[in-house]
C-alpha positions in Angstrom: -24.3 26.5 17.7 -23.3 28.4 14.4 -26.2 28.0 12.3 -28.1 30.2 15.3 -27.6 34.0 15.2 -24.9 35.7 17.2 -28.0 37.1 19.5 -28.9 33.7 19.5 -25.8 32.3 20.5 -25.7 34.8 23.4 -28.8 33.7 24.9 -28.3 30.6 24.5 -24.7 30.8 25.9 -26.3 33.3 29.2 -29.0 31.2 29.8 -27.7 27.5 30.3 -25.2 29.2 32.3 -27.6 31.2 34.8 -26.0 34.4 34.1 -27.0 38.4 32.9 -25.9 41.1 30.6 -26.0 44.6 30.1 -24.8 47.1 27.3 -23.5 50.6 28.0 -23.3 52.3 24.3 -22.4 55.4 22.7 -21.3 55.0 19.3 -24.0 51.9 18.8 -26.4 54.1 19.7 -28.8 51.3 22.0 -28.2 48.9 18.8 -26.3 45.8 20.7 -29.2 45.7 23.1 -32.1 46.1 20.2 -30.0 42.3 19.0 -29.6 40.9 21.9 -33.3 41.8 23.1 -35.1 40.6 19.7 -34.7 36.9 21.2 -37.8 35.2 22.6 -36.9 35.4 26.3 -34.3 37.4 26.5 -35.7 38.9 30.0 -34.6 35.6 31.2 -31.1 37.2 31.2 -30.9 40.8 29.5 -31.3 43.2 32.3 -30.8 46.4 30.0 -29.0 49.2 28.8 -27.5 52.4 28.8 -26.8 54.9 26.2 -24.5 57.1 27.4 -23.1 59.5 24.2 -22.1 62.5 26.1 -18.8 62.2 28.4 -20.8 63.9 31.2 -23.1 60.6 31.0 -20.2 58.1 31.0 -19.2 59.6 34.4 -22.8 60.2 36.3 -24.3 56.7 34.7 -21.6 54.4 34.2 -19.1 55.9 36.6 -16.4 56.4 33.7 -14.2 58.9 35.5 -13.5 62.5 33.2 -10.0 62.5 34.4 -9.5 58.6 32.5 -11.9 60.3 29.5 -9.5 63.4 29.4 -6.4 60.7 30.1 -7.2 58.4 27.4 -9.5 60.2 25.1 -13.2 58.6 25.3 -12.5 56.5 21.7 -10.1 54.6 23.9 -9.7 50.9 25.4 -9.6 52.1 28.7 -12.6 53.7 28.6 -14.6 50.6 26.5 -13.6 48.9 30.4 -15.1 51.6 32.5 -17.8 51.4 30.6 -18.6 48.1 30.3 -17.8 47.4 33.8 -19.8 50.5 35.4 -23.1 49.3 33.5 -22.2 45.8 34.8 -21.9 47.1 38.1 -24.9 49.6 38.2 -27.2 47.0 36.4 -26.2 44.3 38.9 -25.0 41.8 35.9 -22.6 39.3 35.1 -21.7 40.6 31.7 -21.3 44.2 30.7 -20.8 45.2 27.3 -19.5 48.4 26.0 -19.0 50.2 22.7 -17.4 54.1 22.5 -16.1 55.1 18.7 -16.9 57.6 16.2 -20.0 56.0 13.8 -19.5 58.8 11.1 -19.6 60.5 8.7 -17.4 63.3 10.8 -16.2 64.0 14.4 -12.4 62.2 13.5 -9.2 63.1 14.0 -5.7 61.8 12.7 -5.3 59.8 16.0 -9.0 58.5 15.6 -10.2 58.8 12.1 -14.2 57.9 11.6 -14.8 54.1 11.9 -13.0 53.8 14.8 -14.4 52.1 17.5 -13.5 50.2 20.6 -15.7 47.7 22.2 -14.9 45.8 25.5 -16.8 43.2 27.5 -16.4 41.5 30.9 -17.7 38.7 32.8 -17.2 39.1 36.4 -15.9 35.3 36.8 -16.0 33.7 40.2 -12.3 32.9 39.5 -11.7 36.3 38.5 -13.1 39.1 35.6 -12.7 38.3 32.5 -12.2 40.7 30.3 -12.2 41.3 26.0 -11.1 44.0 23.7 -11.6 44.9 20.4 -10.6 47.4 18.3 -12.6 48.3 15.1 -11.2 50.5 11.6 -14.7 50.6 10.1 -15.2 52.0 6.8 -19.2 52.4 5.6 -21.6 54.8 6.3 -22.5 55.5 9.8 -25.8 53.1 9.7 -23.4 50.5 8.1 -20.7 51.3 10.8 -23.2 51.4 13.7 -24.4 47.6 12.7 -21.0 46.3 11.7 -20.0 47.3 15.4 -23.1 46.2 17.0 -22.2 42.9 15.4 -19.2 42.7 16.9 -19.5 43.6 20.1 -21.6 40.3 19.8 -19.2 38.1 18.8 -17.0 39.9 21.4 -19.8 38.5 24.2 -19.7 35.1 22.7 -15.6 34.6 22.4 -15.7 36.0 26.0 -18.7 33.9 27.5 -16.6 30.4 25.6 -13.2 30.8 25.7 -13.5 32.0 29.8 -14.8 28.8 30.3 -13.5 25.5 29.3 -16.6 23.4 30.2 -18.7 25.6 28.0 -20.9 23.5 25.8 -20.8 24.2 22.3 
């Protein structure tokens, strides 16, 4: 499967398993669902997406509580979960992918300099969610950040959708 394109892969990987995704973004701006929705047929298992930039979103959309944003900061792993598991929830999916980071070129800190980005994905598993992490240091411009994480959060879908299942067909 590695000569198709990560979006590819994806649909491939959701649809010979029967399942669905959704993506809850902020940093990515709607860009992981623009990929994964270019495929021919990817209504057979993309239900949709939210972009939720503003904290005040992640709470009334995704259900990302403001005491774990204030906690944690919203450039945090804990918060990637929330979201990727509210828009999983709320869109009624299998999958839910997330992305929360700072794109560029300003908005860092010393704790979170530009580039930084966190992306997390789950699969509610009928033996139990599964659930990824990544943690990005990007370093291009914001368009060139945006895509690089975009990217990733796709290869974060596919390492989640294989390795959580050993009879996955590759």
């Amino acid at each position: 499967m590695d000569e198709l394109k990560p979006e590819e892969q994806i649909g491939k990987l959701l649809r010979n398993k029967g399942l669905s995704i959704a993506t809850a973004e902020s940093c990515t701006v709607g860009s992981i669902c623009a990929q994964i929705g270019r495929v021919a047929g990817a209504s057979d298992y993309l239900q949709g997406g939210i972009i939720a930039y503003q904290a005040e979103l992640k709470d009334k959309l995704l259900g990302v509580p403001l005491s774990l944003i204030e906690k944690h900061h919203v450039v945090s792993r804990e918060v990637a979960e929330a979201m990727a598991m509210g828009v999983s929830e709320r869109l009624h999916t299998d999958i839910g992918i997330a992305s929360t980071g700072i794109a560029g070129p300003t908005g860092g800190d010393p704790m979170r300099p530009v580039g930084t980005v966190w992306l997390a994905a789950v699969w509610h598993h009928p033996e139990g969610d599964q659930i990824r992490y990544k943690q990005l240091h990007l370093v291009g411009s914001r368009t060139e950040n945006i895509a690089k994480a975009a990217e990733e959060a796709l290869y974060l879908v596919i390492d989640l959708l294989q390795s959580s299942d050993p009879s996955t067909e590759q």
